[in-house]
VEXKOL-82193 format. One record per residue: residue in three letters; x, y, z of N, C-alpha, C in turn. Coordinates in Angstrom, 2 decimals. Example, Ala and Ser with C-alpha at 12.3 -4.5 7.8 and 13.67 -1.06 7.14 Angstrom:
BEGIN
+---------+---------+---------+---------+---------+----------+---------+---------+---------+---------+
! residuo !  n_east ! n_north !    n_up ! ca_east ! ca_north !   ca_up !  c_east ! c_north !    c_up !
+---------+---------+---------+---------+---------+----------+---------+---------+---------+---------+
!     ALA !   13.19 !   -5.69 !    7.80 !   12.30 !    -4.50 !    7.80 !   13.20 !   -3.30 !    7.80 !
!     SER !   12.85 !   -2.25 !    7.08 !   13.67 !    -1.06 !    7.14 !   12.90 !    0.03 !    7.87 !
+---------+---------+---------+---------+---------+----------+---------+---------+---------+---------+
***
This chain:
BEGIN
+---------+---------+---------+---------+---------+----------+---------+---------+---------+---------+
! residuo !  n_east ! n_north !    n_up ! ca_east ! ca_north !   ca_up !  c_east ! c_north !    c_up !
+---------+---------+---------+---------+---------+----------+---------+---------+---------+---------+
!     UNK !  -87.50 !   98.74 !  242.97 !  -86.55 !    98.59 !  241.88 !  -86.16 !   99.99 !  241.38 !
!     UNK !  -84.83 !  100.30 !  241.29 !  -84.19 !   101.41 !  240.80 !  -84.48 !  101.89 !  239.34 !
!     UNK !  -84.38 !  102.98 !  238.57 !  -84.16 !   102.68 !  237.44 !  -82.96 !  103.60 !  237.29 !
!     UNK !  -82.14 !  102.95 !  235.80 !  -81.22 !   103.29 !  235.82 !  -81.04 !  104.74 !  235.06 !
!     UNK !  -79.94 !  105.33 !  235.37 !  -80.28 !   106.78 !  234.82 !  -79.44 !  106.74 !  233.59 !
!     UNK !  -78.77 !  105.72 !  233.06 !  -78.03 !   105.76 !  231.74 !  -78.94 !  104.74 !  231.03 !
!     UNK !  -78.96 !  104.96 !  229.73 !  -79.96 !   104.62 !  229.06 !  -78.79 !  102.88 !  228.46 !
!     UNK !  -79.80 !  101.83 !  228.30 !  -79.05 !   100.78 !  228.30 !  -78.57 !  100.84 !  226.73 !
!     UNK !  -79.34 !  101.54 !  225.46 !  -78.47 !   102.34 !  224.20 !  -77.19 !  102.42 !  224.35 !
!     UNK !  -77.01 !  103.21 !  225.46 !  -75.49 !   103.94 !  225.43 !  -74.54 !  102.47 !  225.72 !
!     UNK !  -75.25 !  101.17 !  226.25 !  -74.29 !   100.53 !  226.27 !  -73.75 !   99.80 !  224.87 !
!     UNK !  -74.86 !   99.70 !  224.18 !  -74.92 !    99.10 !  222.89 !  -74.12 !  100.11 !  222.09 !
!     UNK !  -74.86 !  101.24 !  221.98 !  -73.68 !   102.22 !  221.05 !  -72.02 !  101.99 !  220.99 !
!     UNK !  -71.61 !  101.81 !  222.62 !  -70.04 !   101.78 !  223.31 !  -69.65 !  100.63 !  222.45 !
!     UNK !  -70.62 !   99.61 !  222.71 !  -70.11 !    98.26 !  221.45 !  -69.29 !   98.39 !  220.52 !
!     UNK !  -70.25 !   99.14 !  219.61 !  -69.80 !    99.58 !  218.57 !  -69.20 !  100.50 !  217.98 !
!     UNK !  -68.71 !  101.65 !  219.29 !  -67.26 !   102.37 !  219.30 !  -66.13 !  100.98 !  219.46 !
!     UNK !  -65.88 !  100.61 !  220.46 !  -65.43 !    99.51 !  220.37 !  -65.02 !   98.78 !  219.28 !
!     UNK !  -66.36 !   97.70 !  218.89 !  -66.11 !    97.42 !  217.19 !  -65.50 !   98.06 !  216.50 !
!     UNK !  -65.51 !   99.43 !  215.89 !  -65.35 !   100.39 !  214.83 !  -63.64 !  100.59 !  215.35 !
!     UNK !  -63.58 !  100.56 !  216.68 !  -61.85 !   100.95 !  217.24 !  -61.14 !   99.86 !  217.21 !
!     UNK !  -61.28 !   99.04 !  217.47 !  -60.68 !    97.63 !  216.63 !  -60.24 !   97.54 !  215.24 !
!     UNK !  -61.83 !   97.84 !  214.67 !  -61.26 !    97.08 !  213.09 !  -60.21 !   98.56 !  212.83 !
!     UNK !  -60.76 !   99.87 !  213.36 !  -59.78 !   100.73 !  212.46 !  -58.23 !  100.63 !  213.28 !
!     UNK !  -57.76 !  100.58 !  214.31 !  -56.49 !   100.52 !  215.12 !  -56.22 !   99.55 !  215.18 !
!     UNK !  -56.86 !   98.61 !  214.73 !  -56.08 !    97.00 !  214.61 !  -55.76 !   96.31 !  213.18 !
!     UNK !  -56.46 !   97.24 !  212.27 !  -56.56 !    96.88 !  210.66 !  -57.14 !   95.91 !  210.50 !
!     UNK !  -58.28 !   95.71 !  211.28 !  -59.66 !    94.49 !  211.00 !  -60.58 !   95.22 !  209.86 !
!     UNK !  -60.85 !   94.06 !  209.22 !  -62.41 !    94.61 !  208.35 !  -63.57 !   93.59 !  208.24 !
!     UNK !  -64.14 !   94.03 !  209.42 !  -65.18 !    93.35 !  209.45 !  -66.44 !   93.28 !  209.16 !
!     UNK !  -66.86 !   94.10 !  208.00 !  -67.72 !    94.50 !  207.36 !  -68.41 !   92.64 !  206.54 !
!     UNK !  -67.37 !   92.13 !  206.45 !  -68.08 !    90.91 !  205.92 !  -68.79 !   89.90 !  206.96 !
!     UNK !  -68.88 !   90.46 !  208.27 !  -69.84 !    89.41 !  209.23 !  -71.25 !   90.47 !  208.90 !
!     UNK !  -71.13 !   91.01 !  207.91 !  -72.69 !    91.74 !  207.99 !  -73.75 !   90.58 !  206.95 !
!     UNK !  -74.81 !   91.68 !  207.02 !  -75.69 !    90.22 !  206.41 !  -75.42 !   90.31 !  205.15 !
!     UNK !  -75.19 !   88.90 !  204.64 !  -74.64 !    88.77 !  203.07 !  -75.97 !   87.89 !  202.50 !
!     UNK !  -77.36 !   89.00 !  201.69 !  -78.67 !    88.51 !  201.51 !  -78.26 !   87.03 !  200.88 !
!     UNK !  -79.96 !   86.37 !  201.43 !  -79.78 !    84.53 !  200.46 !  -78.60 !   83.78 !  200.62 !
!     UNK !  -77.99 !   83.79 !  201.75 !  -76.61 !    82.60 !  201.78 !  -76.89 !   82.47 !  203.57 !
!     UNK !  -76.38 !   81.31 !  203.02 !  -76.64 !    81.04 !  204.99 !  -75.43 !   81.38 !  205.80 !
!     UNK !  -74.54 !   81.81 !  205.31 !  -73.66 !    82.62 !  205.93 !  -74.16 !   84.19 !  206.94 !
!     UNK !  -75.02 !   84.56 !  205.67 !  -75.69 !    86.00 !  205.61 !  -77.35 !   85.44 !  207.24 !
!     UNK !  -77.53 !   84.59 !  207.21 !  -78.31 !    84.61 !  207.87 !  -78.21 !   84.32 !  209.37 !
!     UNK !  -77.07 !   83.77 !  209.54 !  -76.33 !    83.55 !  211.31 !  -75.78 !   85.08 !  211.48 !
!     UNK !  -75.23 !   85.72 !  210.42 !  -74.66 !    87.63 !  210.83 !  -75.67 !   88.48 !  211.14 !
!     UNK !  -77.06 !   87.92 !  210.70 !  -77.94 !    89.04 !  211.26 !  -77.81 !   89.62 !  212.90 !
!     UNK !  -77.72 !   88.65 !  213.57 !  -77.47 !    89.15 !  214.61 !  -76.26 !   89.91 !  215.11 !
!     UNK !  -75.02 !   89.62 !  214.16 !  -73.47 !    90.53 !  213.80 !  -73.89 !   92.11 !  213.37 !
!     UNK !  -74.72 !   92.43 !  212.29 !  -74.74 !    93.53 !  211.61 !  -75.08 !   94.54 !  211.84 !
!     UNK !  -75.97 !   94.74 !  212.80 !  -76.09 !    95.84 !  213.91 !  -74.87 !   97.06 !  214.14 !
!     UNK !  -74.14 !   95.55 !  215.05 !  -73.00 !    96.25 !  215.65 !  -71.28 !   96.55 !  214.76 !
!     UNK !  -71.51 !   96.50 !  213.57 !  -70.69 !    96.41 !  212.74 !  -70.66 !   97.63 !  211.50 !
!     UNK !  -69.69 !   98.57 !  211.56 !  -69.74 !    99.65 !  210.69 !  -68.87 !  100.04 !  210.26 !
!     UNK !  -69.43 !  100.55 !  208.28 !  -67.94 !   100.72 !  207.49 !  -66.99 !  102.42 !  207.64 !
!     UNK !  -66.96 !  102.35 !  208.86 !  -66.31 !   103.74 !  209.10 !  -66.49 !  104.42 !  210.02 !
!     UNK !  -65.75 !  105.59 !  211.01 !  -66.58 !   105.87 !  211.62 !  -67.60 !  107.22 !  211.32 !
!     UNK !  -67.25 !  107.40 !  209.89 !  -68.50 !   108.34 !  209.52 !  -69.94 !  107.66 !  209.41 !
!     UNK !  -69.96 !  106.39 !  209.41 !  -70.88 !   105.49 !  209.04 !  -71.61 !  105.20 !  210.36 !
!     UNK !  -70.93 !  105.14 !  211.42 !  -70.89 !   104.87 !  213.08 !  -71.40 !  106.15 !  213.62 !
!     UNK !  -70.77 !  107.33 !  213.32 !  -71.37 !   108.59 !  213.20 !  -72.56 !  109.18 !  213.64 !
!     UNK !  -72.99 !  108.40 !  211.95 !  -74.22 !   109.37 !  211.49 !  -75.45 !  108.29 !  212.36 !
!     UNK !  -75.39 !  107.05 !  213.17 !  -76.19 !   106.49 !  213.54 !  -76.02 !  106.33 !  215.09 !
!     UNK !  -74.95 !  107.22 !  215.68 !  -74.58 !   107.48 !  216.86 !  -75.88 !  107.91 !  218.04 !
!     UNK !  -76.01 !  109.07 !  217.78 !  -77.07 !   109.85 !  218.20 !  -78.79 !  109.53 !  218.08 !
!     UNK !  -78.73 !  109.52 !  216.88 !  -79.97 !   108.48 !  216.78 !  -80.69 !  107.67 !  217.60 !
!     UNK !  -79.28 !  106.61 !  216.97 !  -79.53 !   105.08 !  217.99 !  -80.05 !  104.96 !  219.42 !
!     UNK !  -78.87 !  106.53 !  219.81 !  -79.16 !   106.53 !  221.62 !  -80.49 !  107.24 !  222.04 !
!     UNK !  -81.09 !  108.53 !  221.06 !  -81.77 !   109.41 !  221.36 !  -83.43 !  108.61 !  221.56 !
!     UNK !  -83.41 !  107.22 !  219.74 !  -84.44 !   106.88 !  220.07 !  -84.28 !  105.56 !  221.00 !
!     UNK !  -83.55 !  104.89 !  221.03 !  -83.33 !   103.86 !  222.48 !  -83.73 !  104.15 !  223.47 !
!     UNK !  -83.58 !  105.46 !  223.86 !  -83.60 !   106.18 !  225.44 !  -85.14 !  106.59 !  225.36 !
!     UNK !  -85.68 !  107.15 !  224.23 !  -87.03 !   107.19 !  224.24 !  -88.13 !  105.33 !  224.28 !
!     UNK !  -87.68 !  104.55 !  223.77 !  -88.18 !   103.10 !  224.52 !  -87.72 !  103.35 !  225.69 !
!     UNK !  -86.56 !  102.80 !  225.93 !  -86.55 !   102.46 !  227.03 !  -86.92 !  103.40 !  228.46 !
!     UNK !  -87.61 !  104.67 !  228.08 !  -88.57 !   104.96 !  229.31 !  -89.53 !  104.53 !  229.29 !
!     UNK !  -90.17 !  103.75 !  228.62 !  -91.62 !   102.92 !  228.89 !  -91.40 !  101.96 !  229.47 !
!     UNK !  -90.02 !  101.44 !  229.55 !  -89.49 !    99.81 !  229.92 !  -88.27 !   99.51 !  229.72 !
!     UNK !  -87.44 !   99.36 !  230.82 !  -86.30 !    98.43 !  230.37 !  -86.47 !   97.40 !  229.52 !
!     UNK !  -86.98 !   96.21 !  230.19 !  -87.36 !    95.06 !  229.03 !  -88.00 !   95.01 !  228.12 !
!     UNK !  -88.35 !   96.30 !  227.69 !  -89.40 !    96.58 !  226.85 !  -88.30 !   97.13 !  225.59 !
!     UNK !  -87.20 !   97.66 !  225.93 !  -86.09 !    98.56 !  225.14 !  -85.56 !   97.11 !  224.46 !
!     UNK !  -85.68 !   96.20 !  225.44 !  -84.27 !    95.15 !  225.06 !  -85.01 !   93.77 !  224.03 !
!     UNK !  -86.12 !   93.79 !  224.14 !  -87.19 !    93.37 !  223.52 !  -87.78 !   93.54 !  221.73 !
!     UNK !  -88.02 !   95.00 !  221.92 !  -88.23 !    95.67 !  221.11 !  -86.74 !   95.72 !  220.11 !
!     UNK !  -85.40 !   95.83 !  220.52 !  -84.08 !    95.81 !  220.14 !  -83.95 !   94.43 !  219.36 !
!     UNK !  -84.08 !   93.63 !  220.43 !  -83.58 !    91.82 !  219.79 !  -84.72 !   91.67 !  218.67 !
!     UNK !  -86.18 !   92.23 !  218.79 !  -87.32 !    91.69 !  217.04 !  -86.80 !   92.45 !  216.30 !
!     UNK !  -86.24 !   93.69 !  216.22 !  -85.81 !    94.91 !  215.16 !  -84.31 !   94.17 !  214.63 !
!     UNK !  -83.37 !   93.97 !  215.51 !  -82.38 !    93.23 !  215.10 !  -83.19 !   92.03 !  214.17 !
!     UNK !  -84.03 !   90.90 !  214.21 !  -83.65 !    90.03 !  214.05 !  -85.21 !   89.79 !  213.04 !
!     UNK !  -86.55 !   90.71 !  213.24 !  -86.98 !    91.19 !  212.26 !  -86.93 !   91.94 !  210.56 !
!     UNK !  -86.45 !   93.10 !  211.16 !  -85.64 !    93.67 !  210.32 !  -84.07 !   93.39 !  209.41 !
!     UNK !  -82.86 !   92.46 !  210.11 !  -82.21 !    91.36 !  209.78 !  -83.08 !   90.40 !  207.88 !
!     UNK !  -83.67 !   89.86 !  208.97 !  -84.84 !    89.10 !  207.96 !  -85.01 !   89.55 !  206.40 !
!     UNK !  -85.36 !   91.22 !  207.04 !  -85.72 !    91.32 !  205.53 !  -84.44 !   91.37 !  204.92 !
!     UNK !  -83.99 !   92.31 !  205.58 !  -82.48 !    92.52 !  204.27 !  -82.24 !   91.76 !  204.25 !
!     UNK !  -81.69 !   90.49 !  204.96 !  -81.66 !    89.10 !  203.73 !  -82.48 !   88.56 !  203.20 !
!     UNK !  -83.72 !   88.65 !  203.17 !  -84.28 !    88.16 !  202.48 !  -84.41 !   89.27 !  200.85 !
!     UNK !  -84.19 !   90.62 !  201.13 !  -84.59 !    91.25 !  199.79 !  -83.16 !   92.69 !  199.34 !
!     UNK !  -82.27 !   92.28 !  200.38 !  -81.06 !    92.96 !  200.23 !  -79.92 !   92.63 !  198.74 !
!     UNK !  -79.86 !   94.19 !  198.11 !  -78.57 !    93.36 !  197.22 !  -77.57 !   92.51 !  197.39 !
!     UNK !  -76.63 !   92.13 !  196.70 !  -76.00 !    91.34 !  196.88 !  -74.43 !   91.68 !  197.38 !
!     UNK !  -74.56 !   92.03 !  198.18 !  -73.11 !    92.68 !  199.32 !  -73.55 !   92.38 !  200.64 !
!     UNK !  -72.63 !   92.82 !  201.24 !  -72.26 !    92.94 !  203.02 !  -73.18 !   94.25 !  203.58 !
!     UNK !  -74.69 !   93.59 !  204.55 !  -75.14 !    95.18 !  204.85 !  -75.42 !   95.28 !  206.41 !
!     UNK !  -74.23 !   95.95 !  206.73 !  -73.77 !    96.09 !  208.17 !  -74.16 !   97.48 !  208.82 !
!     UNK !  -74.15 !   97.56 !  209.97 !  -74.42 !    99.32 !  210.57 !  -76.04 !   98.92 !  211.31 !
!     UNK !  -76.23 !  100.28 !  212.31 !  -77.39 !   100.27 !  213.25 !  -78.47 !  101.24 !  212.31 !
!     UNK !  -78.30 !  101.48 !  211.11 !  -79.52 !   102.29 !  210.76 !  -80.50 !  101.62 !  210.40 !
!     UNK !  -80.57 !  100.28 !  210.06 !  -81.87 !    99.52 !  210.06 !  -83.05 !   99.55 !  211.93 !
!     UNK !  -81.71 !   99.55 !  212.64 !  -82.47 !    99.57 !  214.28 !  -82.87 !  100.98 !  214.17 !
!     UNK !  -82.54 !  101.93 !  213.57 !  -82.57 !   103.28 !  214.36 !  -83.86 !  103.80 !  213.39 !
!     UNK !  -84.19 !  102.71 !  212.36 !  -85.34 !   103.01 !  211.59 !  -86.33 !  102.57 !  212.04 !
!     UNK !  -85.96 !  101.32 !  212.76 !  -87.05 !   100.28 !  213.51 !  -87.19 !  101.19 !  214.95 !
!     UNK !  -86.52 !  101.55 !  215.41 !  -87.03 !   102.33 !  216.59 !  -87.97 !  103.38 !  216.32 !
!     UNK !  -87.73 !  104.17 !  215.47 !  -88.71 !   105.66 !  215.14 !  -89.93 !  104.95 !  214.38 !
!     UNK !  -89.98 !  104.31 !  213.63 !  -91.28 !   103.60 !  213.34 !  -92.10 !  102.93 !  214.88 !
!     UNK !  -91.19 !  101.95 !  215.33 !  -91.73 !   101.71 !  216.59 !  -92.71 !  102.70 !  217.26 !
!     UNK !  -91.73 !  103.80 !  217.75 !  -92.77 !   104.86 !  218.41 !  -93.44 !  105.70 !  218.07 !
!     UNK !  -93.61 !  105.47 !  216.35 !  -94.95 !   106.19 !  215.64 !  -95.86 !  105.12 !  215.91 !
!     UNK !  -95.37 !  104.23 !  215.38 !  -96.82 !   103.26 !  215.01 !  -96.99 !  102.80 !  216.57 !
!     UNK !  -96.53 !  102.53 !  217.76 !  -97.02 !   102.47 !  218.94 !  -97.73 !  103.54 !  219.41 !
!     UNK !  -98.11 !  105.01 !  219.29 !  -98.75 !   105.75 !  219.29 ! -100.23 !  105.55 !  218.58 !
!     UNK !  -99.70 !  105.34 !  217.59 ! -100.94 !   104.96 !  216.95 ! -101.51 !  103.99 !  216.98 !
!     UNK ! -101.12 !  102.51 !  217.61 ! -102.19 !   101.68 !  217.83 ! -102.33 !  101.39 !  219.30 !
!     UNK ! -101.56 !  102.22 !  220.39 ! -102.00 !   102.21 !  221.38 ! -102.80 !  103.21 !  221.71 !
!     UNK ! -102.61 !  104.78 !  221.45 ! -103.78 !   105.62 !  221.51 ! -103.47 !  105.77 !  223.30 !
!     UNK ! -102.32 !  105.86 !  223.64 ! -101.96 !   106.50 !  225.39 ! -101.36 !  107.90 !  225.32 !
!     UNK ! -102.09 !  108.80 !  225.96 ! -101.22 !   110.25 !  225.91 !  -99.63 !  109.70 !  225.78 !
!     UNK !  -98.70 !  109.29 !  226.91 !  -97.27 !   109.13 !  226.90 !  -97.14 !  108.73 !  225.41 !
!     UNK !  -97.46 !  107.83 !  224.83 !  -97.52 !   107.25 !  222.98 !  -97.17 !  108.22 !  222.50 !
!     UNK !  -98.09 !  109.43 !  222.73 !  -98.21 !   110.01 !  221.44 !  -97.10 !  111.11 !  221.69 !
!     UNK !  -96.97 !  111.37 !  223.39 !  -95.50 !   112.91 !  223.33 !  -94.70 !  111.76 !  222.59 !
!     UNK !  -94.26 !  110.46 !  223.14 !  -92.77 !   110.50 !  223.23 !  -93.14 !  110.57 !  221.21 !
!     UNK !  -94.10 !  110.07 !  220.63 !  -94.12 !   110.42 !  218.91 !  -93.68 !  111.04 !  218.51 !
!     UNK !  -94.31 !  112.24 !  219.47 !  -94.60 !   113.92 !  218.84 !  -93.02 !  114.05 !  219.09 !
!     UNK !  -92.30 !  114.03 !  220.02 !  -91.03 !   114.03 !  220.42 !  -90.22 !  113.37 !  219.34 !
!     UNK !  -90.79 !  112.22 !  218.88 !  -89.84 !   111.42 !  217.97 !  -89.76 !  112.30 !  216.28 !
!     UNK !  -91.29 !  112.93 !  215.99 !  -91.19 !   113.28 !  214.67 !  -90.45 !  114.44 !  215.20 !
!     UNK !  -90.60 !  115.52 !  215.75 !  -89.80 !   116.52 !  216.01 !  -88.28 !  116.56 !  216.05 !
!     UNK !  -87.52 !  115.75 !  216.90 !  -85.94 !   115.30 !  216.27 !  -85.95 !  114.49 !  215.49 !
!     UNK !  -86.80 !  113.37 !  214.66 !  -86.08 !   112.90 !  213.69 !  -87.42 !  112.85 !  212.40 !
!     UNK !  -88.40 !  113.92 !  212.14 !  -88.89 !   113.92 !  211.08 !  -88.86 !  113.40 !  209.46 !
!     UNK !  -87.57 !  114.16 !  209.44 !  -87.18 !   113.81 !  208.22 !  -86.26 !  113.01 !  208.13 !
!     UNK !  -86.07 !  111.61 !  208.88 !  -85.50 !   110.24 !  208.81 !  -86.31 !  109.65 !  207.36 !
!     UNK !  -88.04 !  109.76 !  207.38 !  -88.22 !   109.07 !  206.47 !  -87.60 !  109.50 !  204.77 !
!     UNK !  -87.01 !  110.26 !  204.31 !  -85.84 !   110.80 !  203.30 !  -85.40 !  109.88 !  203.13 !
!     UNK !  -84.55 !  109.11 !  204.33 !  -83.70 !   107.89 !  204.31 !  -84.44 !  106.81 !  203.61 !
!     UNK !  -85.90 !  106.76 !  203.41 !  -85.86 !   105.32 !  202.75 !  -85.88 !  105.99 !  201.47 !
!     UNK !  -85.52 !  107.09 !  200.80 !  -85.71 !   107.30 !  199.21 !  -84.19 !  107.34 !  198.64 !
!     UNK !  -83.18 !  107.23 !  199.42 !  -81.58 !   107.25 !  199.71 !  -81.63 !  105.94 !  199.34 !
!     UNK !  -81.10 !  105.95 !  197.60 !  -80.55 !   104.74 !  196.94 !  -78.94 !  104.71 !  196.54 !
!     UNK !  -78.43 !  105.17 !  196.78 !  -77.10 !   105.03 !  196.17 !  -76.44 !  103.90 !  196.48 !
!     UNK !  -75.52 !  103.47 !  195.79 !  -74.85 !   102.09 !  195.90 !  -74.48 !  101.59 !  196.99 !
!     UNK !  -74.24 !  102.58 !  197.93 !  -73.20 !   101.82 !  199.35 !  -74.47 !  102.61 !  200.40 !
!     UNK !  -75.54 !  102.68 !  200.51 !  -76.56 !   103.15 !  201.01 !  -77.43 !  101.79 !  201.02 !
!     UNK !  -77.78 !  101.30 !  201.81 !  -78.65 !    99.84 !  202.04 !  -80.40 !  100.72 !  202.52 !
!     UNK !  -80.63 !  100.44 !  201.59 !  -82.18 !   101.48 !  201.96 !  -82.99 !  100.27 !  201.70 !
!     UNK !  -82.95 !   98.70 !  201.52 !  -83.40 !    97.81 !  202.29 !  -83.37 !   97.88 !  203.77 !
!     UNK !  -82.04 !   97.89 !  203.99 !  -82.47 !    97.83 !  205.30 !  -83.01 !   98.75 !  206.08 !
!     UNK !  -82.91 !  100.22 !  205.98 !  -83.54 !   101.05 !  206.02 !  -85.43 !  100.90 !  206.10 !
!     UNK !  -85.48 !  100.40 !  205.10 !  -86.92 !   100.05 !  205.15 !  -87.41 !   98.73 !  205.46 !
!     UNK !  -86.37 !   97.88 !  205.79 !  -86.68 !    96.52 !  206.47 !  -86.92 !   96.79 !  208.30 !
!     UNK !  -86.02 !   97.71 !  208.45 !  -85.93 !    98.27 !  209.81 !  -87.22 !   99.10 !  210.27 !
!     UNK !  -87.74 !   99.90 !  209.06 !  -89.34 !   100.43 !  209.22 !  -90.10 !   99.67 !  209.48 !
!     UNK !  -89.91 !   98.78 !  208.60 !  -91.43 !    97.85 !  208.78 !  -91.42 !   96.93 !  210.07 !
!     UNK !  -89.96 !   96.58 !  210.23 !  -90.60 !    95.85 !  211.08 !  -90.43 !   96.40 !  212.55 !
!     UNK !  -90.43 !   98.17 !  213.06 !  -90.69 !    98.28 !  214.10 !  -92.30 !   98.30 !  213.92 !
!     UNK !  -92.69 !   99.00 !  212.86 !  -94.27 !    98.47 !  212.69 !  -95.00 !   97.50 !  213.58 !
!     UNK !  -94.60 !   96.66 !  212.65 !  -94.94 !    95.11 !  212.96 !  -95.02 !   94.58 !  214.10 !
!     UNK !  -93.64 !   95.25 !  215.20 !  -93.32 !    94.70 !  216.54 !  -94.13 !   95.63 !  217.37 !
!     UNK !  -95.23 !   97.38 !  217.07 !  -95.79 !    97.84 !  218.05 !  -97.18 !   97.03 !  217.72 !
!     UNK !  -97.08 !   96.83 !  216.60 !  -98.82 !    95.83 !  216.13 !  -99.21 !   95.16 !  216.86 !
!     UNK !  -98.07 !   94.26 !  216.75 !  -98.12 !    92.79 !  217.61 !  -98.21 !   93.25 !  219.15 !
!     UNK !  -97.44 !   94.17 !  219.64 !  -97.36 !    94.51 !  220.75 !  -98.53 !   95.23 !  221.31 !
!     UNK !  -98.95 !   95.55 !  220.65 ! -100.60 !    96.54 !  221.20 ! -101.63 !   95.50 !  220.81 !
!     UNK ! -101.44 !   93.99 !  219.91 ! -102.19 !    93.23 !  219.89 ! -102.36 !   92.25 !  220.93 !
!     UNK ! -101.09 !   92.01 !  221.13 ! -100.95 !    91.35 !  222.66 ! -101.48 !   91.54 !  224.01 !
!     UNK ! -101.16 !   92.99 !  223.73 ! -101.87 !    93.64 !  225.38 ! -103.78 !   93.72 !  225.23 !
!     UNK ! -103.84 !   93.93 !  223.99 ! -105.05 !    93.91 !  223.88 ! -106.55 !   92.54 !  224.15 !
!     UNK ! -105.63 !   91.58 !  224.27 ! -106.58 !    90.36 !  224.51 ! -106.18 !   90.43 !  225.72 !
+---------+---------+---------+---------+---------+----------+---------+---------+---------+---------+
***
């Protein structure tokens, strides 16, 4: 089996160039399929809000990220990238509706929080040399991500931000609990 030399991120990112080139060259605003907390509207978009962003400064600033830590999963595993992607989507989702203000909270920085938690806390409860570079690798370009969960301002969703922490947590827990029996 081959592996592929483009990281499957970059396809997800393209999405959401895509998305973002639509709503802005077509005069779409689709910021309201994001998750809208406590309504069951808000809870079928979790899986929408990811790929959905209010700008492309907003698209931007979660560009690089997204791909840098994607590409760091997904060298442990393809299905392991796409895995880890769909519980962070749909983990992290969760919380911000469950504890998100009351607006539209769309964009990949909840994933891109759930990824860098991912490969801290998989370091740390797996305890494998590779764990701990690609870590050491992860705090080194994105150290001071955790800033982002103290980033409250109004149009700043630092629920999800920290819904996206916890639950890459959660998904290396489970995941180093799994392998472990």
């Amino acid at each position: 089996m081959s592996k592929s030399i483009i990281p499957d991120a970059l396809y997800l990112l393209l999405l959401m160039w895509v998305v973002q080139g639509a709503q802005s060259f077509l005069g779409l605003e689709l910021g309201s399929y994001g998750i809208l907390p406590r309504t069951a509207e808000g809870l079928w978009q979790i899986m929408l809000a990811p790929w959905i962003h209010h700008g492309f400064w907003h698209l931007l600033g979660n560009s690089v990220p997204f791909l840098l830590l994607g590409w760091l999963i997904q060298s442990k595993g393809r299905l392991l990238f796409w895995e880890v992607t769909l519980l962070l989507v749909i983990v992290g989702g969760l919380g911000t509706w469950g504890f998100g203000s009351t607006a539209y909270h769309a964009g990949a920085s909840g994933v891109v929080f759930g990824y860098w938690a991912y490969l801290l806390a998989d370091a740390y409860y797996s305890r494998s040399a590779k764990n701990i570079i690609l870590a050491t690798v992860t705090l080194a370009l994105y150290g001071g991500l955790i800033i982002g969960l103290a980033d409250i301002r109004p149009h700043i969703s630092w629920i999800g931000h920290a819904s996206g922490m916890l639950a890459g947590i959660l998904v290396a827990k489970v995941a180093n609990g799994v392998k472990a029996k």
